[in-house]
C-alpha positions in Angstrom: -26.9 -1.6 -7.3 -28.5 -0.8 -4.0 -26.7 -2.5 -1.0 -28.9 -4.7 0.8 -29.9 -4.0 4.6 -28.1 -6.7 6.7 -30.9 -8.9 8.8 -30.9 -9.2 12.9 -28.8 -12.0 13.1 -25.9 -10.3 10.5 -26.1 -7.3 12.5 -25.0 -9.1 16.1 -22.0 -11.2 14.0 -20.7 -7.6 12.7 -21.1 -6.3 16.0 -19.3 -9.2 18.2 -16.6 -9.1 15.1 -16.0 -5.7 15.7 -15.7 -6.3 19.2 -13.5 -9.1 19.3 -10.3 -8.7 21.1 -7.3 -7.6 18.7 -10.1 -6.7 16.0 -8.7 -3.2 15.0 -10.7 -2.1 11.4 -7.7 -2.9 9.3 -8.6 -6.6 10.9 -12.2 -6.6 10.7 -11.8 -5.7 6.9 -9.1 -8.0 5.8 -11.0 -10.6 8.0 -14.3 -10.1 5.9 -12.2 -10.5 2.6 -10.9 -13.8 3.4 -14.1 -15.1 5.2 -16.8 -13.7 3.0 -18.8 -13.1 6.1 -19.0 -11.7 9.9 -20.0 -15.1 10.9 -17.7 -17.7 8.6 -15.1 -15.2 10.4 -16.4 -15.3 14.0 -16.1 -19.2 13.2 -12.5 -19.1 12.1 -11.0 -16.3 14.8 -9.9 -18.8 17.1 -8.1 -21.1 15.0 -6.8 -17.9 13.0 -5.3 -16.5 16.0 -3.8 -20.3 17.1 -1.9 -20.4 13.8 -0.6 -17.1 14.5 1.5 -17.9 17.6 -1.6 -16.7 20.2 -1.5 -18.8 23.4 -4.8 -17.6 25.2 -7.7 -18.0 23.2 -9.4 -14.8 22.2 -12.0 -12.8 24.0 -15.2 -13.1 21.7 -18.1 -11.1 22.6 -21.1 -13.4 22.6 -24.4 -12.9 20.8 -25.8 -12.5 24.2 -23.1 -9.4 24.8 -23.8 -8.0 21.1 -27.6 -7.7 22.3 -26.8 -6.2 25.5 -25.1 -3.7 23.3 -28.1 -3.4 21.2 -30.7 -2.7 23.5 -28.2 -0.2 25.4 -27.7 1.9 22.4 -31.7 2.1 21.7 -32.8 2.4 25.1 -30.5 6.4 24.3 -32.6 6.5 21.0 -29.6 5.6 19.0 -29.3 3.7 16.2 -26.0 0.9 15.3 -24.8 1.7 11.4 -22.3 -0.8 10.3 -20.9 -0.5 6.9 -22.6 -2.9 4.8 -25.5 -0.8 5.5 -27.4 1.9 2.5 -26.9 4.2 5.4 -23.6 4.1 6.4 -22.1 7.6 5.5 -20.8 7.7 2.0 -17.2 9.6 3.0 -16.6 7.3 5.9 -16.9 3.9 3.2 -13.6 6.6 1.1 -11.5 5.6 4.4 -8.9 3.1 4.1 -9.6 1.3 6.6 -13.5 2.1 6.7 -14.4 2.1 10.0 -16.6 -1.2 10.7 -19.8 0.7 12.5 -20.8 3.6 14.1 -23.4 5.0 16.6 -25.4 7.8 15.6 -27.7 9.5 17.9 -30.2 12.2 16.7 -30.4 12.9 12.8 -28.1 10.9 10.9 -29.1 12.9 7.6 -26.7 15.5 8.5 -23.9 12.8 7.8 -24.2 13.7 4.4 -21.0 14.2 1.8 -21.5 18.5 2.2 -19.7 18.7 5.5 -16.6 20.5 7.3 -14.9 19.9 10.1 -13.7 22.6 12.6 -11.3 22.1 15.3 -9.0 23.6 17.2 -7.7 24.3 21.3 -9.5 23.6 24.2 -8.1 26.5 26.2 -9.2 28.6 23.6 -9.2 32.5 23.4 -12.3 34.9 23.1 -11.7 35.7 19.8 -10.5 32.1 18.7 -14.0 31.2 19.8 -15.8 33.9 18.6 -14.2 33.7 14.7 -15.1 30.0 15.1 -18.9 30.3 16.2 -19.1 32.8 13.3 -17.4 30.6 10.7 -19.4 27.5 11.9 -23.0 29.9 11.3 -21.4 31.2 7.8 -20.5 27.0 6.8 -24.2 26.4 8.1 -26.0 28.8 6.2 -24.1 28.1 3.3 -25.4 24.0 3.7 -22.4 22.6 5.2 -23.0 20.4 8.4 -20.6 21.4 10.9 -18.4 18.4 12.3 -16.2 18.5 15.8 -15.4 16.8 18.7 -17.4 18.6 21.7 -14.4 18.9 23.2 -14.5 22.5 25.6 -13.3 26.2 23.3 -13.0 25.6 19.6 -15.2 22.8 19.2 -18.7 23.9 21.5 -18.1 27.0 19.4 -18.2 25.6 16.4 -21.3 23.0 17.4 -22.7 26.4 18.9 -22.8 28.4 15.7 -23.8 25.2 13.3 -26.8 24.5 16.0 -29.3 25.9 13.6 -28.4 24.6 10.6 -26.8 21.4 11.0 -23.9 19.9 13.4 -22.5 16.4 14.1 -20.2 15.9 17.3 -17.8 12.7 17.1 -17.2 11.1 20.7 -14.4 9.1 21.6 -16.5 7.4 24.1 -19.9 6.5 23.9 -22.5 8.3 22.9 -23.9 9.3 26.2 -19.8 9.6 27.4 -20.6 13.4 28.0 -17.3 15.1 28.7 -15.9 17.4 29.5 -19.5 18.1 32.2 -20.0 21.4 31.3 -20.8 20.4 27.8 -23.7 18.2 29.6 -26.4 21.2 28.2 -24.7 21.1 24.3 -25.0 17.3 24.4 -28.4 17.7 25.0 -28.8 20.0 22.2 -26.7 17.7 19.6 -28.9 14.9 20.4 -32.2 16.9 19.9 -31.6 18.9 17.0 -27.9 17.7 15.2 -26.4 14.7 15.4 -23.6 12.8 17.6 -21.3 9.8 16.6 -19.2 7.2 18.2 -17.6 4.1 17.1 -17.4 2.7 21.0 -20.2 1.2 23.0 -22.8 2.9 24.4 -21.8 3.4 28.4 -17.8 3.4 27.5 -16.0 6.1 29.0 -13.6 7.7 26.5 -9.8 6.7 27.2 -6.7 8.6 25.8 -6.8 5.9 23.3 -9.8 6.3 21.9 -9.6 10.3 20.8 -7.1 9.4 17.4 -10.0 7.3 16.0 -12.4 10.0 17.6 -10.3 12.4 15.4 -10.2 10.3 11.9 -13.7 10.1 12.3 -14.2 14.2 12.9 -11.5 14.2 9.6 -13.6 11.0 7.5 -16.8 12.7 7.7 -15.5 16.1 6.2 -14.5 17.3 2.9 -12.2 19.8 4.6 -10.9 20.5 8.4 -10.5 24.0 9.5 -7.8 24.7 12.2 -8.8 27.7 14.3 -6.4 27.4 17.4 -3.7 24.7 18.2 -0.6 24.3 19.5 2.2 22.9 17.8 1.6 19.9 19.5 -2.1 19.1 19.3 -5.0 17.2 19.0 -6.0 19.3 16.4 -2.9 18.8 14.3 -3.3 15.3 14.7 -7.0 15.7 12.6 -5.1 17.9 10.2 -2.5 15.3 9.4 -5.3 12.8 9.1 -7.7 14.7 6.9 -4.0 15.5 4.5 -3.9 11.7 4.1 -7.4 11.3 3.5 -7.6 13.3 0.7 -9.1 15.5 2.8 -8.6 19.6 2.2 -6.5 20.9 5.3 -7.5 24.7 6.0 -6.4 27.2 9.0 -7.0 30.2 10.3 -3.3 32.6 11.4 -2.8 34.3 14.4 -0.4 36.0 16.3 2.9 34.7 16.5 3.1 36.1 19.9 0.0 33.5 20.5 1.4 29.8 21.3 -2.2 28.8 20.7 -1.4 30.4 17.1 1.6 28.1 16.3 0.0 25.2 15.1 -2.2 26.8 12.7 0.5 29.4 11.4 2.9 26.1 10.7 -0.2 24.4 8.9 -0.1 27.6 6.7 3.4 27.3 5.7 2.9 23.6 4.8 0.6 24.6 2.1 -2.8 24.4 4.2 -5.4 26.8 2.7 -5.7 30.1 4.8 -8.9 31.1 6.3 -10.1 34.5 7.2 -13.3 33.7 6.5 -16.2 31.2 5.1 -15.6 32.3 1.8 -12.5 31.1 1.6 -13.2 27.8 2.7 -16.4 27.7 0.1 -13.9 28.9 -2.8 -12.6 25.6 -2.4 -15.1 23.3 -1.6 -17.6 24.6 -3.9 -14.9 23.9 -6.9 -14.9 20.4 -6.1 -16.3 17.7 -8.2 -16.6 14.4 -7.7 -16.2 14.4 -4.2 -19.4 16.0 -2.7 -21.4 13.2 -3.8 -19.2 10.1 -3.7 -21.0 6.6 -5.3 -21.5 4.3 -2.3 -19.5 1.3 -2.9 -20.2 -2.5 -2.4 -18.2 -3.8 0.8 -16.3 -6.2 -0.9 -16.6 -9.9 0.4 -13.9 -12.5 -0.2 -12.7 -14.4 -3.0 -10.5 -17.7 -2.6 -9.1 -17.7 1.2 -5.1 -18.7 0.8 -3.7 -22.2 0.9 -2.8 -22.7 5.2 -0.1 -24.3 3.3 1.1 -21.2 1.5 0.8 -19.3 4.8 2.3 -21.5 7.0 5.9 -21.1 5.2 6.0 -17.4 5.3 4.6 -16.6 8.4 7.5 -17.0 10.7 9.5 -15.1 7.9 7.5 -12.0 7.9 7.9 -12.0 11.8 11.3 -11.6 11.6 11.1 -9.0 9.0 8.8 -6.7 11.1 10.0 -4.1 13.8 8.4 -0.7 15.5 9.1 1.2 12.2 6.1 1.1 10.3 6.8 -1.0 7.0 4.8 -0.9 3.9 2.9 -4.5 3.0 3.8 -4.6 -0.8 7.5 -3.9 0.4 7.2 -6.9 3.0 5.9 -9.4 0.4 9.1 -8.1 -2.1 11.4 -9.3 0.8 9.5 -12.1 1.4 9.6 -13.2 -1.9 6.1 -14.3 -1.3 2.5 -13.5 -3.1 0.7 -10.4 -1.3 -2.5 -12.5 -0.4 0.0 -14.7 1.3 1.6 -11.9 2.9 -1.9 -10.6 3.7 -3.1 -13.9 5.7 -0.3 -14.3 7.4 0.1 -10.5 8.8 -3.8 -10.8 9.7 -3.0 -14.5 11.8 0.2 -12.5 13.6 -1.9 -9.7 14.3 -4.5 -11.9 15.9 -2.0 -13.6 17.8 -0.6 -9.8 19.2 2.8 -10.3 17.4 2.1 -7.7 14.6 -0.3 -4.6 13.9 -2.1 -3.7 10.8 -1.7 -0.2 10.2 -4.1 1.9 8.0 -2.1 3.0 4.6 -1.4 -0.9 4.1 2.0 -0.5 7.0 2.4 -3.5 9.2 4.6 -3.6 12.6 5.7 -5.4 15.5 2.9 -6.3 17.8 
């Protein structure tokens, strides 16, 4: 069944949800399956947080803030997709956690399921960015969208190449954040004929922060990532790993060993990533898929009966003990605590609100 559009009003409480302060998306989601709803959570943050140990109270955007943000993003031309919404891309709602929105701004059609992501160094060699303006054209013509990061060398290649057919640029600011300046001219052609994405505010500036969840998204969006050029400490390694544990298939492209910019890519290879010399052997492999290409959206799940306060109340201060800075797996935290996992959930979710715990995607929990 179809999933209904969400109204006006729906649409500011996801927003000022997503917002909130200590609202990551493994929050927002386990937030949503206790409360049902953005606003039944909205209602229940501060108290939530309270219980958790948090002194000061939350910073909740207000509606008046959420609107501000709306009328920001459409005075660009952009358009807010949160993930309730029919159009919210299909691979994105595969990601655990799903992101809670995203901007979009020029054809959000390319973020369809038949996409491939290509990254790779920013002080990129000629022929690094030659091999990957060719490969993005071959993808292209072959109906792939082309998906990077707009980031200087690898990335404009790649956007470069899959200009005519189809290419979608993931910020990790805004979606006016144009950076680096010199790209100022390929932003401009993104937003006319392909298609950029951000899950910040429109205005932000992108902080150091803000480029790993650039990067899951750039991974999220693709059936595959292609590594042209990276070092063996990298951005671009980082999307790798992340599109390995997405389910993603992890492709890259060898180079001299003599190259440092090679070193990445050639240790990618001997981890069992697919090697690329050119388009058709990155179509071998996603033309054989099935199943994935054309993923059934699914329902975002609301919540079912919210745990006793009770119940959560005697096992909170035990799982607080039980975390530290190594990320711990939830099931393995509610074994120790002897207690239910929607117990362990609730309580994890109050501690995290209260900045004594993260929630970590792949169901890990830390200290906060």
């Amino acid at each position: 069944m179809p999933r209904p559009s969400l109204s006006a009003r729906e649409i500011v409480d996801w927003l000022r949800l997503a917002r909130a302060e200590a609202v990551g998306p493994v929050t927002f989601n386990r937030l949503l399956e206790r409360y049902a709803t953005p606003a039944r959570a909205l209602e229940a943050l501060p108290e939530v947080a309270r219980r958790g140990g948090r002194a000061q109270p939350l910073a909740i955007p207000t509606a008046a803030d959420a609107e501000r943000e709306l009328a920001a993003g459409e005075a660009l031309g952009a358009r807010l997709i949160c993930a309730a919404d029919p159009a919210f891309p299909r691979l994105l709602l595969e990601l655990d956690p799903r992101p809670p929105l995203i901007w979009t701004l020029g054809d959000a059609d390319l973020l369809r399921p038949r996409a491939v992501g290509i990254v790779g160094a920013r002080v990129a060699s000629a022929a690094g960015r030659r091999f990957a303006q060719g490969l993005a054209a071959d993808l292209g013509r072959a109906g792939y969208a082309v998906v990077s990061g707009m980031a200087r060398g690898i990335d404009a290649a790649a956007h470069e190449g899959a200009l005519p057919y189809g290419t979608v640029a993931v910020l990790g600011g805004g979606i006016d954040d144009i950076y680096p300046p010199e790209n100022a001219g390929l932003h401009a052609q993104l937003a006319a004929r392909g298609c950029i994405v951000s899950e910040s505010a429109p205005g932000r500036r992108a902080q150091a922060q803000d480029f790993p969840r650039r990067n899951r998204i750039i991974s999220g969006l693709s059936l595959g990532v292609v590594v042209v050029e990276a070092e063996l400490k990298s951005g671009s390694l980082i999307t790798a790993r992340q599109a390995g544990e997405q389910g993603r298939e992890v492709f890259a492209v060898p180079g001299s060993p003599l190259d440092p910019r090679a070193r990445g890519a050639n240790d990618l290879i001997r981890q069992g990533a697919t090697l690329v010399e050119s388009a058709e052997d990155v179509l071998a492999v996603l033309n054989g898929l099935r199943g994935l290409a054309d993923p059934e959206p699914p329902a975002y799940q609301g919540a079912g009966a919210a745990p006793d306060d009770g119940d959560v109340d005697a096992v909170r201060e035990r799982l607080a003990g039980l975390l530290s800075p190594t990320p711990m797996p939830i099931d393995e935290l509610a074994r120790q605590s002897g207690a239910p996992t929607p117990i362990v959930l609730a309580a994890l979710m109050e501690l995290a609100l209260a900045g004594r715990a993260e929630l970590l995607p792949g169901a890990l929990a830390v200290a906060g």
